[in-house]
C-alpha positions in Angstrom: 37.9 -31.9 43.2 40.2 -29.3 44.9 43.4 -30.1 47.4 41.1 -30.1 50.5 38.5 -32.0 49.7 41.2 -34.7 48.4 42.7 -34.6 51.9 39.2 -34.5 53.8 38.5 -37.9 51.6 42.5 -39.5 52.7 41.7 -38.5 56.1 38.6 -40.1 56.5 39.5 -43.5 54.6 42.7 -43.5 57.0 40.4 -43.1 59.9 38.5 -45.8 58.6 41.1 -48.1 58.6 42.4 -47.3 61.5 39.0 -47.9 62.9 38.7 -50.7 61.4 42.3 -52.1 62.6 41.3 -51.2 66.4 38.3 -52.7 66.4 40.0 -56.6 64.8 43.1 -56.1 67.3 39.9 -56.1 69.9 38.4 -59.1 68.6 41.4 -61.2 68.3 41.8 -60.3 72.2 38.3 -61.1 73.0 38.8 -64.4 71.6 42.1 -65.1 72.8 40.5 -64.5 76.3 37.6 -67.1 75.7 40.1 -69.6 74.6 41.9 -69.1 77.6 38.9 -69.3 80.1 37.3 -72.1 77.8 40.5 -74.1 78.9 40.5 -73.0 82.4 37.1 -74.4 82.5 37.8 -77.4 80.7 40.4 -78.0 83.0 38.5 -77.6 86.2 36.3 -79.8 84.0 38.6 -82.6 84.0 40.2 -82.2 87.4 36.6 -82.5 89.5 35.9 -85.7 87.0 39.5 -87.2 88.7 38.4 -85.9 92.0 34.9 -87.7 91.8 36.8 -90.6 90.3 39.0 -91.3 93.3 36.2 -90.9 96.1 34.3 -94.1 95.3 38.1 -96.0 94.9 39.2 -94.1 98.1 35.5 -95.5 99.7 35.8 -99.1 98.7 39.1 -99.1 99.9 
């Protein structure tokens, strides 16, 4: 195996793992921004169940 074929084979395993390092930083923000809008919804979630609460206490009032 000569010199450039050595560095052809280190430059495309360094691409690879570059690749391969884009691509997980990526996922890790994809999920980051479900967990966030999971909560978001989970809290409107939770603030129309108070809401709906109080109408029927607010009626028989």
């Amino acid at each position: 195996m000569d010199l450039s074929h050595s560095l052809f084979l280190l430059n495309a395993s360094l691409n690879r793992h570059l690749n391969n390092d884009h691509y997980g930083q990526l996922e890790l923000e994809e999920r980051a921004n479900f967990s966030r809008s999971r909560r978001s919804i989970e809290r409107s979630d939770e603030q129309l169940q108070r809401e709906s609460v109080k109408e029927p206490e607010a009626k028989s009032a």
